[in-house]
N, CA, C and O atoms as a printed pandas DataFrame, in Angstrom:
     atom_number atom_name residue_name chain_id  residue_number  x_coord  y_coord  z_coord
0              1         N          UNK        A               1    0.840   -1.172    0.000
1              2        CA          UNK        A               1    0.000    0.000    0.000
2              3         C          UNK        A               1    0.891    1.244    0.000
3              4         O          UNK        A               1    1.950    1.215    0.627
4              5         N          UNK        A               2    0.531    2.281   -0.642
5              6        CA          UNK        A               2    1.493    3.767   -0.668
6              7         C          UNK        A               2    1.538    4.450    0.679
7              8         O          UNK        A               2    0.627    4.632    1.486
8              9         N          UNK        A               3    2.746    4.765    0.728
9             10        CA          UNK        A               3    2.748    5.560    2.041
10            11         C          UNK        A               3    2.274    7.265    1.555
11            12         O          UNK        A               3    2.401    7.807    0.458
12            13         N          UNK        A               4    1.645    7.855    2.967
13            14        CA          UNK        A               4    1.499    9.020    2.667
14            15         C          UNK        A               4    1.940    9.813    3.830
15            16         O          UNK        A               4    1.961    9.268    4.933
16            17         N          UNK        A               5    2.301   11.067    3.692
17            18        CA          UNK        A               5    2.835   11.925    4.958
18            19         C          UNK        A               5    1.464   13.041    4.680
19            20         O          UNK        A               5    0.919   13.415    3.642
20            21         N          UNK        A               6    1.202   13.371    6.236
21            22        CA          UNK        A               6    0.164   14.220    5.909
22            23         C          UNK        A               6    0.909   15.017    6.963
23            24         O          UNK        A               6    1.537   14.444    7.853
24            25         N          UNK        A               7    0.841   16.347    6.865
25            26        CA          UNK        A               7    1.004   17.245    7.657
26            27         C          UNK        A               7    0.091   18.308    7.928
27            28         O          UNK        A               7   -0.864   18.348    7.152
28            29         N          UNK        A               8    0.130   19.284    8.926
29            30        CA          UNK        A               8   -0.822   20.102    8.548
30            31         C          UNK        A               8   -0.964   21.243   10.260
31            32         O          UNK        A               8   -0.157   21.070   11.173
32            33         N          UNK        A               9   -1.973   22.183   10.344
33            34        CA          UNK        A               9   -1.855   23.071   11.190
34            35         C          UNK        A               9   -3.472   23.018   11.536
35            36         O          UNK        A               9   -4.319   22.569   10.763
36            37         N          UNK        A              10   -3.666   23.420   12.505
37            38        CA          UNK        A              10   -4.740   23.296   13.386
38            39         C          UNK        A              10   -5.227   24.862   13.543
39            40         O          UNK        A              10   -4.544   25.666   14.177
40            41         N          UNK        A              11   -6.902   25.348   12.688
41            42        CA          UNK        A              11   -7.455   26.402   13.063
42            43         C          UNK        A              11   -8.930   26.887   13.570
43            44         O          UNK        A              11  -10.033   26.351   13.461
44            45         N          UNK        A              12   -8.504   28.138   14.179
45            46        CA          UNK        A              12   -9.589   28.311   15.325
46            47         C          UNK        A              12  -10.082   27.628   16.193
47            48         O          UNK        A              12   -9.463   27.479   17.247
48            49         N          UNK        A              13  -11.373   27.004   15.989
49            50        CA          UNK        A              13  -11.557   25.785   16.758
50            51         C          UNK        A              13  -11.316   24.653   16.918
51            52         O          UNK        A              13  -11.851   23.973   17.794
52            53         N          UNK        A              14  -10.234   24.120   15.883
53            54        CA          UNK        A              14   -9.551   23.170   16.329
54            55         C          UNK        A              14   -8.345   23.132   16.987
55            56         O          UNK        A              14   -7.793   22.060   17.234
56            57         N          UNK        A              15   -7.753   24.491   17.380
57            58        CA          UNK        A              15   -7.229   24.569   18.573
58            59         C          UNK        A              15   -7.769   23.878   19.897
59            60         O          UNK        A              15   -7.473   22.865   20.532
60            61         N          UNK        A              16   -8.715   24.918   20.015
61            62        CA          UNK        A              16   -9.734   24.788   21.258
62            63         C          UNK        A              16   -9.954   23.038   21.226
63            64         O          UNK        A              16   -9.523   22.305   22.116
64            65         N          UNK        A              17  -10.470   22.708   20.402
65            66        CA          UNK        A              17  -10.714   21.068   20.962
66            67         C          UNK        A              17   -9.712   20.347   20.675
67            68         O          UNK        A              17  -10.091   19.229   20.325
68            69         N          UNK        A              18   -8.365   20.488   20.656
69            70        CA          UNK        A              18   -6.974   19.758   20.377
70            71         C          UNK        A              18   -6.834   20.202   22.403
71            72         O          UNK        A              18   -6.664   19.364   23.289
72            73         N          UNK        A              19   -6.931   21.226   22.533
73            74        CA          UNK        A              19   -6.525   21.872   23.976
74            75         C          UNK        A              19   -7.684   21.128   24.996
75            76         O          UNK        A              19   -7.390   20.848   26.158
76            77         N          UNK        A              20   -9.214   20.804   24.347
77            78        CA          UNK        A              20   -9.824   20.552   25.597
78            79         C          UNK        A              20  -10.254   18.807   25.584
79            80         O          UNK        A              20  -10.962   18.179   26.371
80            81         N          UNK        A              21   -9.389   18.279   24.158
81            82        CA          UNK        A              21   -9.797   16.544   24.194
82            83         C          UNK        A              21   -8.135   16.073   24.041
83            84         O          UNK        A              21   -7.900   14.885   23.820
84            85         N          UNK        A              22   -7.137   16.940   24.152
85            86        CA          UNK        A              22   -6.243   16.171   23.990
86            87         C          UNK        A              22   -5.771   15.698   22.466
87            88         O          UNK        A              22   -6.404   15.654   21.410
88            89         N          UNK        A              23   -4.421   15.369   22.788
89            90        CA          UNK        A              23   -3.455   14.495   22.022
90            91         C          UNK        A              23   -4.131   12.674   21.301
91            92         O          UNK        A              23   -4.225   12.177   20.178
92            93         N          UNK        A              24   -4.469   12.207   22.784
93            94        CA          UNK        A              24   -5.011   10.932   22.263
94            95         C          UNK        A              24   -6.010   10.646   22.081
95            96         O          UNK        A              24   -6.313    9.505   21.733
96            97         N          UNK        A              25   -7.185   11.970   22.326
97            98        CA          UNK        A              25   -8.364   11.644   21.472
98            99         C          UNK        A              25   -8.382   12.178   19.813
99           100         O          UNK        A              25   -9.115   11.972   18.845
100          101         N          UNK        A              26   -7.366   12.833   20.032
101          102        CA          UNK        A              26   -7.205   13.390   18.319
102          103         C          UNK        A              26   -6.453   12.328   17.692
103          104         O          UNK        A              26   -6.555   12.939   16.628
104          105         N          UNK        A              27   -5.974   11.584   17.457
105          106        CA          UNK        A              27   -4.962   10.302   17.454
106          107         C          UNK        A              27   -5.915    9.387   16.979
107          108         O          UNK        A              27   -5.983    8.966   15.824
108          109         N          UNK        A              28   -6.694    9.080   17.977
109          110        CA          UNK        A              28   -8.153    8.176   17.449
110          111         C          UNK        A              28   -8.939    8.415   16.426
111          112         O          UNK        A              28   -9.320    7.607   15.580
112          113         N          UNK        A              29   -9.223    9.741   16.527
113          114        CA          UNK        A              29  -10.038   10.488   15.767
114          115         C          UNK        A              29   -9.732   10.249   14.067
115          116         O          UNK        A              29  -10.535    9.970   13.177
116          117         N          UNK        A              30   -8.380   10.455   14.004
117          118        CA          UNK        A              30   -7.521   10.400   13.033
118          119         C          UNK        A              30   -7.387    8.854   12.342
119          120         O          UNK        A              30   -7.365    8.493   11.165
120          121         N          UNK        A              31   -7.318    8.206   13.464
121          122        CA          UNK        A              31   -7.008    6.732   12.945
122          123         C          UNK        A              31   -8.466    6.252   12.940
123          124         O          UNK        A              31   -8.491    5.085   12.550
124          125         N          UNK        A              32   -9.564    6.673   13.201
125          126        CA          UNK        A              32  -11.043    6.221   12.558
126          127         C          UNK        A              32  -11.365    6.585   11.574
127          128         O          UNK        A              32  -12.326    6.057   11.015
128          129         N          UNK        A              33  -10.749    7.511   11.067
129          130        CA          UNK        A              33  -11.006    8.462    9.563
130          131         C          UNK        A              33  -10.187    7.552    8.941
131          132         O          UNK        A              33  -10.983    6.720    8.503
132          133         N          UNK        A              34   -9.123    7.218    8.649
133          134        CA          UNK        A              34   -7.936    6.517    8.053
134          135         C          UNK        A              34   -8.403    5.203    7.684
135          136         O          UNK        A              34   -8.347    4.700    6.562
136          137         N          UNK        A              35   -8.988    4.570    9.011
137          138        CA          UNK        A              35   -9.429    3.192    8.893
138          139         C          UNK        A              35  -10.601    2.833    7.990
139          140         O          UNK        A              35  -10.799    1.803    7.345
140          141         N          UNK        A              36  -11.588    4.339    8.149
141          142        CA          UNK        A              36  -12.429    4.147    7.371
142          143         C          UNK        A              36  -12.353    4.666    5.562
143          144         O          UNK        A              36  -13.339    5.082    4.955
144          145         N          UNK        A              37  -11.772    4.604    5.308
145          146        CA          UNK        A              37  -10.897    4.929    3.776
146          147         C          UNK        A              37  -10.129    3.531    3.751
147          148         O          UNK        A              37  -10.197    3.068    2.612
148          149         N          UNK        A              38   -9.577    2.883    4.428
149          150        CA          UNK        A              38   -9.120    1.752    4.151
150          151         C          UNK        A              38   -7.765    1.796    4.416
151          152         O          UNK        A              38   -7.085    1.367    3.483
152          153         N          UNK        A              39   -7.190    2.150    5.321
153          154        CA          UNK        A              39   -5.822    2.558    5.564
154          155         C          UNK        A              39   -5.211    2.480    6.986
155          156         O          UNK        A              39   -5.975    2.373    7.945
156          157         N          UNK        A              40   -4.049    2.522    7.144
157          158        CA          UNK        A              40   -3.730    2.632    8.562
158          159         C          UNK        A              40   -2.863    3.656    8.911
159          160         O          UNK        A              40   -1.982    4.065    8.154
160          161         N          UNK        A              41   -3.081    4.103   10.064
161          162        CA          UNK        A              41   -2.138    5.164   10.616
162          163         C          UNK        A              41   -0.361    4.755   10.936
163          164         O          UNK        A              41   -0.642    5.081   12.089
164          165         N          UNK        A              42    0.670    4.486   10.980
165          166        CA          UNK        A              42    1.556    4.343   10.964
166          167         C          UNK        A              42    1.977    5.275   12.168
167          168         O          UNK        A              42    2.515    4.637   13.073
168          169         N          UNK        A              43    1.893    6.265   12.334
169          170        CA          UNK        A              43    2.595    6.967   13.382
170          171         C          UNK        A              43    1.861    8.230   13.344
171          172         O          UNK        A              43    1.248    8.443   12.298
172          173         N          UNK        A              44    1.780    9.295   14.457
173          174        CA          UNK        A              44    1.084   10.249   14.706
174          175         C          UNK        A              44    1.728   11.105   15.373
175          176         O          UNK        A              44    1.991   10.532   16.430
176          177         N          UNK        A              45    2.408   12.779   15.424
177          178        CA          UNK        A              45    3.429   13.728   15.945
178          179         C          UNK        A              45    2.843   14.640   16.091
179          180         O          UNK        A              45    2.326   15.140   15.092
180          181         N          UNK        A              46    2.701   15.126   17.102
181          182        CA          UNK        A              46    2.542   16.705   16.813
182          183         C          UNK        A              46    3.617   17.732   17.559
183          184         O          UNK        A              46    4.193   17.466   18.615
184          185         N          UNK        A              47    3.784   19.070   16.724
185          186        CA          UNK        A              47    5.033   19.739   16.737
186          187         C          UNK        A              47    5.192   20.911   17.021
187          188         O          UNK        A              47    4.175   21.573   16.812
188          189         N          UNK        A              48    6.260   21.622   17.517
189          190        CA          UNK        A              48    5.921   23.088   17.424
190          191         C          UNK        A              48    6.460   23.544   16.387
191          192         O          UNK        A              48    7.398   22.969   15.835
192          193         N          UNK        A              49    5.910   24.724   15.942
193          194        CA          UNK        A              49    6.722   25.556   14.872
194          195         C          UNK        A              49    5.236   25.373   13.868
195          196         O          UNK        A              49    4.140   24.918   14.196
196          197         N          UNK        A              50    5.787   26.014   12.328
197          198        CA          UNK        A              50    4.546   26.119   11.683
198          199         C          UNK        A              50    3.492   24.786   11.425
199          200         O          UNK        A              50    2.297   24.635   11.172
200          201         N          UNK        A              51    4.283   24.214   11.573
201          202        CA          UNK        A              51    3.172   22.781   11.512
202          203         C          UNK        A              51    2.959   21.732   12.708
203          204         O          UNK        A              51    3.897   21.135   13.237
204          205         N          UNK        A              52    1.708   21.591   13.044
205          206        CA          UNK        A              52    1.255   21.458   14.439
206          207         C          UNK        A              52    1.538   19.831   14.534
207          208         O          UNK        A              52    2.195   19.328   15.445
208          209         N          UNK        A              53    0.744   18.849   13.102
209          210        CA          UNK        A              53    0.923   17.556   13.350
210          211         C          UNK        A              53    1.794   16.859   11.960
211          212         O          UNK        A              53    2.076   17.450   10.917
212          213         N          UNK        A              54    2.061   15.634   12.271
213          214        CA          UNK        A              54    2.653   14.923   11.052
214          215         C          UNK        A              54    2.336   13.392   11.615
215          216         O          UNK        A              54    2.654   12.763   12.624
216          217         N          UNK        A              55    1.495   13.112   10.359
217          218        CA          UNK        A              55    1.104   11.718   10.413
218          219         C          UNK        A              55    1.591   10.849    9.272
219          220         O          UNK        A              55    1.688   11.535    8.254
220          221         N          UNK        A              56    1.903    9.689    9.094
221          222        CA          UNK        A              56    2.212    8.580    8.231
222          223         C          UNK        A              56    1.305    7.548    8.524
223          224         O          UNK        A              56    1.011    6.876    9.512
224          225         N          UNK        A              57    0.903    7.651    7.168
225          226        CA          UNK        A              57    0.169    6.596    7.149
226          227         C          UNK        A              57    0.349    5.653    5.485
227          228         O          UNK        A              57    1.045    5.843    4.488
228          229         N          UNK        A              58   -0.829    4.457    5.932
229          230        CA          UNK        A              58   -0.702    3.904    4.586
230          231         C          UNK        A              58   -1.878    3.875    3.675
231          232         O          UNK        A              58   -2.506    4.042    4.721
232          233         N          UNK        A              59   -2.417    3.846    3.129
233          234        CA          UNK        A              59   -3.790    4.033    2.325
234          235         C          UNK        A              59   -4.140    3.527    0.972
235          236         O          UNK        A              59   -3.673    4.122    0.001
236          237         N          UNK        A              60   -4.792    2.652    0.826
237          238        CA          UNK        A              60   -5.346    2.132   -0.612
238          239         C          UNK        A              60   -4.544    3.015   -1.981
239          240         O          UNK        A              60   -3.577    2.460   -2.502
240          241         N          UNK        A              61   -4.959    4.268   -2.465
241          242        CA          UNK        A              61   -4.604    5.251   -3.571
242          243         C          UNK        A              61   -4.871    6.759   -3.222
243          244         O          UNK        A              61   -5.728    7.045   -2.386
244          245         N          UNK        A              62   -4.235    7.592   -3.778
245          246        CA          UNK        A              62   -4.431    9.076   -3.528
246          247         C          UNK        A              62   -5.971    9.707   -3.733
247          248         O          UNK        A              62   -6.158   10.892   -3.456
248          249         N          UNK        A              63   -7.080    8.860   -4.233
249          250        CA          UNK        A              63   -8.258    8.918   -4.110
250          251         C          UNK        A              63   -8.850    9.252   -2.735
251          252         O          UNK        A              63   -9.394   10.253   -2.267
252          253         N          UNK        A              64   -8.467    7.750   -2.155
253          254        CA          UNK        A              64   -8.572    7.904   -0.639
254          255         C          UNK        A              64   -8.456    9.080   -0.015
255          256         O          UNK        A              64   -9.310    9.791    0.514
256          257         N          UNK        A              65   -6.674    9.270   -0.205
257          258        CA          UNK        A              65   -6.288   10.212    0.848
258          259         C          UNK        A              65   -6.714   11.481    0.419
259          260         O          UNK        A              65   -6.636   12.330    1.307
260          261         N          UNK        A              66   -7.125   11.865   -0.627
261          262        CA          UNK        A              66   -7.862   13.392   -1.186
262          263         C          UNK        A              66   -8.736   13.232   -0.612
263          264         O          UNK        A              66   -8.828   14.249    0.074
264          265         N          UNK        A              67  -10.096   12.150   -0.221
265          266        CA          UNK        A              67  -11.279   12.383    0.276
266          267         C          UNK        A              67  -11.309   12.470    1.768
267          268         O          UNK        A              67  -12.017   13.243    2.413
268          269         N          UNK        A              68  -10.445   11.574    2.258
269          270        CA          UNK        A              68   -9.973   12.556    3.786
270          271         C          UNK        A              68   -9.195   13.901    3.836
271          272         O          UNK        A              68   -9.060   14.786    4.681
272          273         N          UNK        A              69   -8.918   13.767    3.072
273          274        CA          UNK        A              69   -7.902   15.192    3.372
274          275         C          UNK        A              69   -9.026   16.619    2.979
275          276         O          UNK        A              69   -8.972   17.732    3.502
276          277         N          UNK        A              70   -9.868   16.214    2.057
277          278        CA          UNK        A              70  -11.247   17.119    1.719
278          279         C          UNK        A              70  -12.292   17.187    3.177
279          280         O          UNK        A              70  -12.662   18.218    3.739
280          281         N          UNK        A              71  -12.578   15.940    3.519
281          282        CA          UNK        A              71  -13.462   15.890    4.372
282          283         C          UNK        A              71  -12.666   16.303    5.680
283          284         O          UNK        A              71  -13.569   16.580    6.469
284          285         N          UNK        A              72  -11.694   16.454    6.202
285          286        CA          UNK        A              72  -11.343   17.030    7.662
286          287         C          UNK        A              72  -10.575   18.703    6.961
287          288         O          UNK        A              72   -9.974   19.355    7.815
288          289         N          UNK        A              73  -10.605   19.233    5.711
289          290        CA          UNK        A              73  -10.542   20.111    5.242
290          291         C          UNK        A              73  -12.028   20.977    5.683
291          292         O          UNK        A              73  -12.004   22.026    6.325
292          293         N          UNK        A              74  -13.180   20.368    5.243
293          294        CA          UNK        A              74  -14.311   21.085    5.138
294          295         C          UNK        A              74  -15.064   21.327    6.523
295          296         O          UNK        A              74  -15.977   22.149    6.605
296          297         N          UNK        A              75  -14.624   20.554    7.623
297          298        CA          UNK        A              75  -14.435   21.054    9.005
298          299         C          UNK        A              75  -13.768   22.524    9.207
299          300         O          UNK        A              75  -13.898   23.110   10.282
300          301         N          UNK        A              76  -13.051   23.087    8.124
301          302        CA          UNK        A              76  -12.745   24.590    8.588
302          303         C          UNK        A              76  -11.819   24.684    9.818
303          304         O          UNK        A              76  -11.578   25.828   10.205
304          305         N          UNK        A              77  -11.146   23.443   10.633
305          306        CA          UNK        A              77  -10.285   23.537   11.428
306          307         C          UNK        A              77   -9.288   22.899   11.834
307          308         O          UNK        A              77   -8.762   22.790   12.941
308          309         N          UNK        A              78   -8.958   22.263   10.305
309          310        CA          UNK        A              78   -7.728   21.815   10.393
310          311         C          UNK        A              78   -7.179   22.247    8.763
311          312         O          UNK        A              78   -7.981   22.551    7.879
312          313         N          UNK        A              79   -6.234   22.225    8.633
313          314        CA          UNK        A              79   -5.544   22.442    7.319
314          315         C          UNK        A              79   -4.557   21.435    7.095
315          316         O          UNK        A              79   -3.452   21.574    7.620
316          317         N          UNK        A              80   -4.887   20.132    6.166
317          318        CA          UNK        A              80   -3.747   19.361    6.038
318          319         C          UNK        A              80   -3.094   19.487    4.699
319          320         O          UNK        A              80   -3.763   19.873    3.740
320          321         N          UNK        A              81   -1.820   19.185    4.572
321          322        CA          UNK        A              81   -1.694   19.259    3.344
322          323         C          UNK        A              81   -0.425   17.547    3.405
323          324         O          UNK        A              81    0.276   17.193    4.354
324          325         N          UNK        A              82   -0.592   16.811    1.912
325          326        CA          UNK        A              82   -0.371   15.603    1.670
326          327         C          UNK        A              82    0.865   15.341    1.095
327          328         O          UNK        A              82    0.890   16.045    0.086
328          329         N          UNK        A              83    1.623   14.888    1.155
329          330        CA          UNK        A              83    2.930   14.472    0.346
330          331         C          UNK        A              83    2.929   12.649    0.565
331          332         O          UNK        A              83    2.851   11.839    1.488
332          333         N          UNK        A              84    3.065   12.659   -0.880
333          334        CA          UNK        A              84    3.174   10.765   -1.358
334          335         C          UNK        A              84    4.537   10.447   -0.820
335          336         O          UNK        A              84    5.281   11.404   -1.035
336          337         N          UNK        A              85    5.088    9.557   -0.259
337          338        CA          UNK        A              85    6.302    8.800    0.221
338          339         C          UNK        A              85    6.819    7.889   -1.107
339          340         O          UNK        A              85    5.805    7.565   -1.726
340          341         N          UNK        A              86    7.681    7.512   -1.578
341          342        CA          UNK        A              86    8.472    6.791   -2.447
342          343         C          UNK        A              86    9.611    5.960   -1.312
343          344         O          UNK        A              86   10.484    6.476   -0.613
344          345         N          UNK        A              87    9.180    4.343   -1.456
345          346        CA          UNK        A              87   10.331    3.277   -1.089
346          347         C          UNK        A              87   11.314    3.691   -2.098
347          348         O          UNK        A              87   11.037    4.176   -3.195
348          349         N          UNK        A              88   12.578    3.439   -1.596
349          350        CA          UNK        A              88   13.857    3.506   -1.944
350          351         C          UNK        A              88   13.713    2.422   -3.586
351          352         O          UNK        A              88   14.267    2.820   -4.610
352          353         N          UNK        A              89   13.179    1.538   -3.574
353          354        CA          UNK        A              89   12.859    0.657   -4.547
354          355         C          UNK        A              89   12.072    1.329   -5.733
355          356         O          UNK        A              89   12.384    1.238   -6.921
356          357         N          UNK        A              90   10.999    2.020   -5.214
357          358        CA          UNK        A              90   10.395    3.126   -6.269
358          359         C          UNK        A              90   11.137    3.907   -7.183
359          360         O          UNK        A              90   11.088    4.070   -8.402
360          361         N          UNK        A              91   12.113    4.518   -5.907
361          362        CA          UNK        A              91   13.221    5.196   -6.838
362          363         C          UNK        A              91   13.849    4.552   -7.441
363          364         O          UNK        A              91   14.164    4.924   -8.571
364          365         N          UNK        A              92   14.203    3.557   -7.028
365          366        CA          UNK        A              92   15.281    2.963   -7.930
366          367         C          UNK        A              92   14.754    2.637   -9.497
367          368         O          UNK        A              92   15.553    2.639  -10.433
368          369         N          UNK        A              93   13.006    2.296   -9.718
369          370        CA          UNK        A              93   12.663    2.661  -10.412
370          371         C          UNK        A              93   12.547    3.216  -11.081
371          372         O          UNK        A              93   12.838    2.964  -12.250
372          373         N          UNK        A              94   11.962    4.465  -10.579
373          374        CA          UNK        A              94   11.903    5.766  -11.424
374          375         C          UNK        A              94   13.247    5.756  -12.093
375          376         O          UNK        A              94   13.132    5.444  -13.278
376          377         N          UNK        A              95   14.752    6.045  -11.644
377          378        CA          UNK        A              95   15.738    6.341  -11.823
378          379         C          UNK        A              95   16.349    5.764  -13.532
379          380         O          UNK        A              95   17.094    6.405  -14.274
380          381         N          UNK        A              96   15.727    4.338  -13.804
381          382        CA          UNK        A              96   15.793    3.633  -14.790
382          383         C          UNK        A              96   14.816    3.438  -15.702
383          384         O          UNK        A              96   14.460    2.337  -16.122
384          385         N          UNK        A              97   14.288    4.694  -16.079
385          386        CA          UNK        A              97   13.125    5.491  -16.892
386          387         C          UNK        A              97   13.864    6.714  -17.659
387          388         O          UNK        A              97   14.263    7.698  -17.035
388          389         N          UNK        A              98   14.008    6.582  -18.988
389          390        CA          UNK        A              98   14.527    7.655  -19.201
390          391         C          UNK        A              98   13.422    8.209  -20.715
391          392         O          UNK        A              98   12.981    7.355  -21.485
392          393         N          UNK        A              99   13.241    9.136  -20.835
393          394        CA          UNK        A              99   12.292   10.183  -21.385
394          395         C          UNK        A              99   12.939   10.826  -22.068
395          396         O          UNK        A              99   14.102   10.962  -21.688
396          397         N          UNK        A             100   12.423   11.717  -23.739
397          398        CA          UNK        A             100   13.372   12.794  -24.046
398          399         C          UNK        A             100   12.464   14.088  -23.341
399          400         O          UNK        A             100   11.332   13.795  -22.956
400          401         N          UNK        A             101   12.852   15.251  -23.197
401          402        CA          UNK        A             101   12.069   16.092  -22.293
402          403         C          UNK        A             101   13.311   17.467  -23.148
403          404         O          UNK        A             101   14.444   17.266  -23.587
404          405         N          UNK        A             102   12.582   18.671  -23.118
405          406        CA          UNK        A             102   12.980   19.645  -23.843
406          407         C          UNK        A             102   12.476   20.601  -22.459
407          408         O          UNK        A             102   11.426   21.030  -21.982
408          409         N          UNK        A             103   14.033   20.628  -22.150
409          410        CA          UNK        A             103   13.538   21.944  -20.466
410          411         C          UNK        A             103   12.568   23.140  -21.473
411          412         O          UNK        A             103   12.310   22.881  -22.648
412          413         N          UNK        A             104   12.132   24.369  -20.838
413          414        CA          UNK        A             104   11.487   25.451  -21.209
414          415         C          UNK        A             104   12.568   26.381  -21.742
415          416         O          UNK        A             104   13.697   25.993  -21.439
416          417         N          UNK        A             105   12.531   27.373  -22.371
417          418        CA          UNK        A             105   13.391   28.155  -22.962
418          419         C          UNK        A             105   14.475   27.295  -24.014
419          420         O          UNK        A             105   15.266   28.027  -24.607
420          421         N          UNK        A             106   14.568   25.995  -24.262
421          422        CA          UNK        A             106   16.017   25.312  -25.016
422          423         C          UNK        A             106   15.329   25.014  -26.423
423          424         O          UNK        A             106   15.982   24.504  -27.334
């Protein structure tokens, strides 16, 4: 299954209920959304500085993870944003793909 990194920042009122349910009810919360898309949570952080949490997880296809990432989007109090993970093997893939490609301006 693809790994995905989700990161993201916590607003207005999802401050307030990060502050009045906690770390490990948001954790749950997270991994019932995940589970229900078909996926699993892998690990769960949250941080200081501009970005509050960072989760890994694993998930069926980027279908999935767009329709969670839409649906705890349209809550208005969280802001996640998604980056796909690549195994070292992927790359090694990719790497042995070669394309002709004409940069811009050449």
């Amino acid at each position: 299954m693809p790994k995905y990194l989700i990161s993201g920042s916590y607003i207005g009122d999802g401050i307030k209920g990060l502050l009045k349910d906690g770390g490990s009810k948001r954790k749950e919360a997270v991994e019932q959304l995940i589970q229900s898309l078909g996926g699993t949570v892998e690990s769960m952080h949250f941080a200081f500085g501009k970005e509050d949490f960072f989760i890994i997880i694993d998930a069926p296809d980027n279908v999935k993870v767009a329709a969670g990432a839409l649906i705890a989007s349209s809550t208005g109090v969280v802001s996640p944003k998604i980056t796909v993970l690549l195994t070292a093997e992927e790359l090694d893939q990719v790497s042995n793909i070669s394309v002709e490609y004409r940069p811009p301006g050449q």
